[in-house]
N, C-alpha and C positions, 0 to 999 in steps of 0.2 A: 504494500500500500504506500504510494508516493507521499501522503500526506504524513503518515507515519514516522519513516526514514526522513522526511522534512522535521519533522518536531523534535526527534534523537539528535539530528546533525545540531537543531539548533542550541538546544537540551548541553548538550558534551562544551557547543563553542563559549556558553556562559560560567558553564563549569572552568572550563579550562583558563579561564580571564581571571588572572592573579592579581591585576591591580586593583586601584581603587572601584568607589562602586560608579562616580559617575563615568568612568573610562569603561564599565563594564556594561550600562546603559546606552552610552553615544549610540555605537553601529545598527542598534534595534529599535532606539528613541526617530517615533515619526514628528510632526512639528508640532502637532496637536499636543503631545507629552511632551516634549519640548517645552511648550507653550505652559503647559500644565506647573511641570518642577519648578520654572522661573516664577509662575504665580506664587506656587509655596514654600519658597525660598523667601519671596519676599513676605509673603504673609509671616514665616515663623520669625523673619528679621524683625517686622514690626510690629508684632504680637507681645515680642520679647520688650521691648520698649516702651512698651502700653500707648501705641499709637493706632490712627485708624488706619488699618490698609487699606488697598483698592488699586486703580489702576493709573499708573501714573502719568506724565504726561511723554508724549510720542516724541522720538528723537528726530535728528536729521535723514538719518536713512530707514523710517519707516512710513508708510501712509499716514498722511495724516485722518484724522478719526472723527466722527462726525455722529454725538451725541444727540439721539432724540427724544424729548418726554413725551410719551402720553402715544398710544395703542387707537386712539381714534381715526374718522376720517381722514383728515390733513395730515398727520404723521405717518400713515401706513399708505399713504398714495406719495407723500416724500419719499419713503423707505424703495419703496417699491421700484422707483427710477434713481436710485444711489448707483449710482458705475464702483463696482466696487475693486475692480482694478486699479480703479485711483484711490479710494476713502475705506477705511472702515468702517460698522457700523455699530454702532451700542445706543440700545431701545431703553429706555428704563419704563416703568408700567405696571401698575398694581394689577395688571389683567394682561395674558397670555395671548388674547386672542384681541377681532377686529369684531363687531356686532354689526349686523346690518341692521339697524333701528328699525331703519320701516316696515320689514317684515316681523316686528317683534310681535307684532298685537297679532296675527296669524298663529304665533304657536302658545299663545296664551288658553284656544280654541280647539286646538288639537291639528288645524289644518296645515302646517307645517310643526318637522322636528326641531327641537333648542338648536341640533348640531348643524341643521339646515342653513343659518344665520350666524354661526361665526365661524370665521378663518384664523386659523393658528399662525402665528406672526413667522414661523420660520418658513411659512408657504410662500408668504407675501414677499420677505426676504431671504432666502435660502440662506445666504451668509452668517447671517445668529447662527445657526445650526450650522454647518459645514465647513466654516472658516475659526483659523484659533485665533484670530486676529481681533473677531466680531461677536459680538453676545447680546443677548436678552438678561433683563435682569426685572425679578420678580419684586419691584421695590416701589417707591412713595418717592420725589426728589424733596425734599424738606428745607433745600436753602442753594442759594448761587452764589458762587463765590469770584465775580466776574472780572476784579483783577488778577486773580492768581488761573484764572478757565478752568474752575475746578464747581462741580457738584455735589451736594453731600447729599447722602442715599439713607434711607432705612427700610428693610428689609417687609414684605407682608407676611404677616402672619395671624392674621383673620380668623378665629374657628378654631385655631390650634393652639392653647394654651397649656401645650410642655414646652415652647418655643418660643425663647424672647427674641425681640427685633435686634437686629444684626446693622449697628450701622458701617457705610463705606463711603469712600470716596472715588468720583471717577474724574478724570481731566478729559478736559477737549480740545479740538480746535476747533470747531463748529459747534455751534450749541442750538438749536431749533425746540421750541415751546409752542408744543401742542394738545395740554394737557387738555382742553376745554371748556366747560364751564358747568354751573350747579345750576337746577333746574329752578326756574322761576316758580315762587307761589303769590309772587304780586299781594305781601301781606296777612292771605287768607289765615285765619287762627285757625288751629291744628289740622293744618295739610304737612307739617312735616312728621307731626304724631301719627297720624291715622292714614294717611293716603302712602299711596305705592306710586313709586316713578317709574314708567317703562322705559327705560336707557340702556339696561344691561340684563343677562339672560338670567340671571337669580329674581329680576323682577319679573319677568314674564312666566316663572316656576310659580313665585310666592304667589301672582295672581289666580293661575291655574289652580293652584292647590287650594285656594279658598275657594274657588268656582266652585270647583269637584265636590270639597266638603259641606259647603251651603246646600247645595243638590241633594246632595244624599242625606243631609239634616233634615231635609222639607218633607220627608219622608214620615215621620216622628211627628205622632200627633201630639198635639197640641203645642210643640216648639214654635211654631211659625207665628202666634200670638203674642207668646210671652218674649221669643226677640223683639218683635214691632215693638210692643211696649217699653221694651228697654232702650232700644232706638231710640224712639219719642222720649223719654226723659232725660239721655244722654244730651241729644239735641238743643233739651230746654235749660241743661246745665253748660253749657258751651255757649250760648246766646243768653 
């Protein structure tokens, strides 16, 4: 078996490499691991010093790098036409994916799937994914630090409370902000308590899922009175 006698040859030439261990890595290090070790080399450099790591800023003989915030429309049709022969790319984005808003209220309904309506950011840009150069980063940007072209990041972690937020820093040489905006309630008293925004695909679940469970309550005699009533006096305490 070729595959075999391939994994022994390679198996013996590791063994038989006496020196140290990154001269034992070089000849099997692809860039990607390359890429990898030098991150955590410098992570344990500045872990050790109680600083933040991340990513520093790009030298003379590399691409220069071209920072995006925000996973919405404008940033993922930027991403999209990045020549990345010239640029690298770093997305930063509390959200992995792209929504197609308009189609949201359709799978609220059941007449389109969630997965129907959003595109994974490394589809948009292949380079997050397949370049060691370029990344996605599942994070919040918290502040700009526009003389030094540096971002400071903090980590999401939503839901998961055995995981505290992680923060980092990224440099740039381009910086484009398109995180977008918080949805108008033009005043309204408690529309940020009670009401649901369709923007994103956990809003169009939570609606669903109250559809679903209203429906199947209405079923249950005599509930459909005693909400109404509760309604009606919620109402007359909010007015």
């Amino acid at each position: 078996m070729p595959w075999l006698k391939n994994l022994i040859k390679i198996s013996k030439t590791i063994s038989n490499q006496s020196s140290s261990y990154n001269k034992s890595i070089t000849p099997l290090a692809s860039p990607l691991l390359t890429q990898f070790l030098q991150f955590t080399k410098q992570y344990s450099t500045n872990h050790h010093h109680h600083d933040v790591v991340g990513l520093e800023a790009t030298k003379s003989d590399q691409k220069p790098r071209i920072v995006v915030l925000g996973s919405g429309w404008a940033g993922c049709r930027l991403m999209k036409d990045i020549d990345t022969n010239i640029y690298d790319v770093v997305c930063v984005s509390p959200r992995n994916h792209m929504v197609f808003t308009p189609l949201l209220a359709s799978t609220c309904v059941g007449t389109l799937e969630f997965r129907s309506v959003a595109e994974p950011i490394g589809r948009i840009q292949p380079a997050v994914s397949t370049q060691p150069t370029s990344f996605f980063f599942l994070a919040n940007c918290n502040a700009i630090d526009f003389d030094n072209h540096m971002i400071q990041c903090q980590t999401v972690t939503e839901g998961v409370e055995t995981l505290e937020p992680w923060n980092f820093n990224v440099s740039y040489d381009k910086l484009v902000i398109a995180s977008g905006a918080h949805a108008l309630t033009f005043g309204i008293k408690g529309v940020n308590e009670h009401a649901t925004f369709l923007r994103e695909v956990h809003h169009a679940q939570e609606i669903r899922r109250k559809l679903l469970l209203n429906l199947m309550l209405s079923d249950v005699p005599g509930i459909c009175c005693f909400r109404y009533n509760v309604m009606i006096t919620e109402l007359h305490l909010l007015y």
